[in-house]
N, C-alpha and C positions, 0 to 999 in steps of 0.2 A: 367665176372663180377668182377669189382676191387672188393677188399675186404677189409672193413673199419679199421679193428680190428686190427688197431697200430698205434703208437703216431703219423709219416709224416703223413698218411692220415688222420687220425681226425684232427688236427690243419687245413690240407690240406681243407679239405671242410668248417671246422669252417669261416678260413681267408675269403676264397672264397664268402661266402654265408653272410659275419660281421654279424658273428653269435655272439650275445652275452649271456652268460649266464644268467638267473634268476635267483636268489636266492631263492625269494619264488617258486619255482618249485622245487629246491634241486638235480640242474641238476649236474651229474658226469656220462662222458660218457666213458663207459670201453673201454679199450687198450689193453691187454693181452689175447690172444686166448686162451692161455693154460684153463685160466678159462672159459671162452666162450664154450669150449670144456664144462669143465665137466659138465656145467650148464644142457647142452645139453641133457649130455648123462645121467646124474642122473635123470634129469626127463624122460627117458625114452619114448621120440618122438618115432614114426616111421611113415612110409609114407601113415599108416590107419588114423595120429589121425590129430585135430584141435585142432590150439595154439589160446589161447589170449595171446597176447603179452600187458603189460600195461605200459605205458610208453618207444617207441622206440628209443627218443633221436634223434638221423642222421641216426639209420636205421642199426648200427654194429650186434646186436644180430639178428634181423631181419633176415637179408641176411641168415645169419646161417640156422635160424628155419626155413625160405621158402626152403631149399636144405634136411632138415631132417623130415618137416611137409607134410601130402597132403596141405593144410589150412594155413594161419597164417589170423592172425585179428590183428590190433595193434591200441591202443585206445592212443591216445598222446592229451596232453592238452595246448600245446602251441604254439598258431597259426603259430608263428615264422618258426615252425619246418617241417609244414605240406610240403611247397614248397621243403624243403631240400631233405625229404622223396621219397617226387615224384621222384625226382632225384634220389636218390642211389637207390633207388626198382623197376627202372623202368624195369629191367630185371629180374622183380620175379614176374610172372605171379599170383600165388596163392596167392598174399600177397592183404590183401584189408586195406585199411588206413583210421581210422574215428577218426575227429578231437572232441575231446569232451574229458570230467571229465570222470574217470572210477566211482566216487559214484553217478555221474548219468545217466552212461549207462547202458541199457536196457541185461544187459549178457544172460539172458535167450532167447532173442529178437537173439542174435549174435550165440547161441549155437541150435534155432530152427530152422534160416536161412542157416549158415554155416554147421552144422555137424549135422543134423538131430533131433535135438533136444538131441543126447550121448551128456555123461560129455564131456568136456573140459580140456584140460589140460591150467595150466595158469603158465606164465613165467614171470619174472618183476625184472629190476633195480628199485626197490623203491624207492621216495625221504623220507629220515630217519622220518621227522615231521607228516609223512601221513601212515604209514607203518600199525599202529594198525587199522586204520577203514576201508583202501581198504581192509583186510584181513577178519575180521569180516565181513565186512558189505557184504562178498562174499559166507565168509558161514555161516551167517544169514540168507542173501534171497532164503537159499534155491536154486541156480541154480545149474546144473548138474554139477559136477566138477570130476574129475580122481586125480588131484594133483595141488600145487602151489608151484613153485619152484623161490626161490625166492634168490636178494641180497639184505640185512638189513645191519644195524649196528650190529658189534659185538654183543654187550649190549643186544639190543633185540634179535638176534638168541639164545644165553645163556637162557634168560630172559623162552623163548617158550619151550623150551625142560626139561627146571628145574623138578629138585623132592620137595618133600615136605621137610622141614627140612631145604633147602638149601637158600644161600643169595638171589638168582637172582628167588625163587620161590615167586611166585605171582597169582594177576587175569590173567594175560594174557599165564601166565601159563596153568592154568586150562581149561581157552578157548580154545585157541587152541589143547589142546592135549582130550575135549571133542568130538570136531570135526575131527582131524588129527593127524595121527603117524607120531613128527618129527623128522626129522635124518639131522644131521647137515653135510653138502657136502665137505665142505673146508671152510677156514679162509681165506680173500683176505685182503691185506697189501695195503697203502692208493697210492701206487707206479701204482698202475695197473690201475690209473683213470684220466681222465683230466677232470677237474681240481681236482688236490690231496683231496680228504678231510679231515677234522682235523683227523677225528676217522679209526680204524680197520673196517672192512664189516666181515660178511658171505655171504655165500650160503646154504640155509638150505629148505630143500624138506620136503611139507607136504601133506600125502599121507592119502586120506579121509575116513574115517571109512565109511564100507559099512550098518554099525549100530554103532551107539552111546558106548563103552564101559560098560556105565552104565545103569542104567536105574532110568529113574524119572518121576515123575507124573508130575509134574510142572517145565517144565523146565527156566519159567521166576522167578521163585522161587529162585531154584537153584542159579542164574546167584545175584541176589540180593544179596542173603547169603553169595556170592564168594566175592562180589565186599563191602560191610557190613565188611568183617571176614580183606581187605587188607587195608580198607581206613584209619584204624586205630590197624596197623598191629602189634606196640609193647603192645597193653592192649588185655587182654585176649579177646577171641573168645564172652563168654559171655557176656560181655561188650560190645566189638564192635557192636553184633547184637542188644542189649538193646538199643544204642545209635544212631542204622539209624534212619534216615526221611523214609529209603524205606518199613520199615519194622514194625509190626503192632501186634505183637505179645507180651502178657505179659511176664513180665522178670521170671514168674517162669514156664510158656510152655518153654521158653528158656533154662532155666536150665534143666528143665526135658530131653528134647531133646538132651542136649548134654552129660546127664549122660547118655542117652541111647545106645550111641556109644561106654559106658565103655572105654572113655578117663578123664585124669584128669578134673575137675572142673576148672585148671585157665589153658588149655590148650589155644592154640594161634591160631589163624586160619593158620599160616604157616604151622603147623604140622600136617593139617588133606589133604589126599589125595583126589584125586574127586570122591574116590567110597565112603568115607564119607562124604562128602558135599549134594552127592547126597541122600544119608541115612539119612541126615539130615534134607532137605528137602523134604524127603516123612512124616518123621515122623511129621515133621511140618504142612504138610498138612491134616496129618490125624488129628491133632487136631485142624485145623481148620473147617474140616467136622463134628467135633463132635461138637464140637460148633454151628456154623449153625444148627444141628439137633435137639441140646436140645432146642435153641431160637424158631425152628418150634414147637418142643412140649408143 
C-alpha cells in the first residue's frame, strides 16, 4: 500500500482525481508523518480497539489507523471525497467508509455495530469553524467513548486545557475538562498541511472521565451558570447571572449563593473553578426546592 503522508503524493492524488478544496469544509490535509505518528500513538490504538475516524480527507491518517486499529470507521462529509477514498483504502480491509455529517451520525449506531457496543476511540483533523459542536455534541450524547484525539487550532487546544484565572480560560474550558482530562500532544506549525493554513494547530488528547470530577445535581444548571458567568465575562459573576435570559433566579438567591462559596462579592466567573460552579449550582438548586416547597405549603 502506497502511503499518502507527504506533499508528491497528496498533490499526486489531488491533481489526479481535480480534486478541489472547499472551503466551507475547512479541508487541510496533513503531510508530515512525524505527526501522523504521534497522533497515533498518543491516543493509544492497538489492534483490540475501534477508531472513528471523522473527517478522512484522501484517506492519509486512515491508511495509518487501519495498520494500528482492529476497526477504523471514517465519517467524511464531502461527497467529492468518497470515490477518492475508495481508491487509497482499497487495500484496508477493516476500514468501512460512510458518507455523511458526524452531528448526524448515529455513533452509538457505529460503536453497537462495529465494536460491540465498547467506547470508541475517536481521532479527527477537524475543520477549525465546526471543532466546538462535533466535540460536545459527542460527549453530550452520551456514546461510548475511551478518548478523542484530536487536531484543532492552536487557539482552541489552549482554550480546553486552561485553568481558572487564565486568558484563554472559559466555557469551553470547563466543558470539556467536565467530561475529559486534556493533555496537549504537540504543537503542529501551518508547514505540515496542504493547503497551509493561516493559523498554528495542535493535537491535543482527551481522555474520558470514567465519572464526572464533580458532582451536580443539575447538570443542565450547571452548564447555564458556566455559559451566564462567560457571555459577559468582564462584569462580575453576580451580574452576569442576574443578567441571563437562561436564568431565573432572584438577584439576592444569587448573591446569597455566591457568598456561600466564601469568595469575593464582585468576584468574576473566570475565577471560579468547576468544582465551584458545580457548588454553585447545587446550592442554587437547593433553593429552588425550597421554594417549590413552601409555594406547595
Amino acid at each position: 500500500m502506497e502511503k499518502l503522508v507527504n506533499p508528491q503524493k497528496t498533490i499526486e492524488v489531488i491533481q489526479k482525481n481535480e480534486f478541489a478544496f472547499q472551503k466551507r469544509f475547512g479541508q487541510n490535509f496533513l503531510v508530515d508523518a512525524r505527526v501522523l505518528d504521534k497522533i497515533i500513538q498518543s491516543a493509544g490504538v492497538t489492534k483490540e480497539d475501534c477508531v472513528l475516524e471523522v473527517g478522512p480527507g484522501i484517506g492519509t491518517m486512515t491508511q495509518a489507523l487501519s495498520e494500528a486499529a482492529r476497526q477504523v470507521v471514517a465519517v467524511e462529509i464531502d461527497d467529492h471525497l468518497i470515490p477518492i477514498l475508495q481508491e487509497t483504502l482499497k487495500e484496508c480491509p477493516n476500514v468501512k467508509v460512510i458518507h455523511g455529517d458526524i452531528l448526524k451520525t448515529d455513533v452509538k449506531a457505529i460503536a453497537d455495530e462495529y465494536n460491540e457496543g465498547c467506547p470508541l476511540h475517536v481521532i479527527a483533523n477537524l475543520p477549525y469553524y465546526i471543532t466546538t459542536p462535533i466535540i460536545m455534541g459527542l460527549f453530550e450524547s452520551g456514546v461510548p467513548l475511551k478518548s478523542i484525539t484530536i487536531m484543532v487550532q492552536k487557539e482552541v487546544a489552549d482554550r480546553m486545557k486552561a485553568e481558572p484565572g487564565t486568558k484563554d480560560y472559559g466555557a469551553l474550558s470547563l466543558a470539556v475538562q467536565y467530561y475529559a482530562e486534556p493533555y496537549l500532544v504537540a504543537n503542529v506549525p501551518p508547514n505540515c498541511f496542504i493547503p497551509r493554513p493561516n493559523v498554528g494547530s495542535a493535537v491535543i488528547r482527551l481522555t474520558r472521565h470514567e465519572q464526572p470530577p464533580v458532582q451536580v445535581a443539575d447538570e443542565k444548571l450547571m452548564f447555564r451558570l458556566i455559559r451566564a458567568a462567560f457571555n459577559q465575562r468582564r462584569k462580575t459573576l453576580a451580574n452576569s447571572l442576574n443578567n441571563s435570559p437562561e436564568l431565573f433566579f432572584p438577584k439576592e438567591q444569587i448573591q446569597e449563593a455566591i457568598a456561600a462559596l466564601d469568595v469575593s462579592p464582585s468576584v468574576r466567573g473566570e475565577a471560579l473553578s468547576l468544582e465551584q460552579f458545580a457548588q454553585l449550582a447545587n446550592l442554587l438548586s437547593k433553593k429552588r426546592v425550597q421554594v417549590s416547597e413552601e409555594e406547595k405549603a
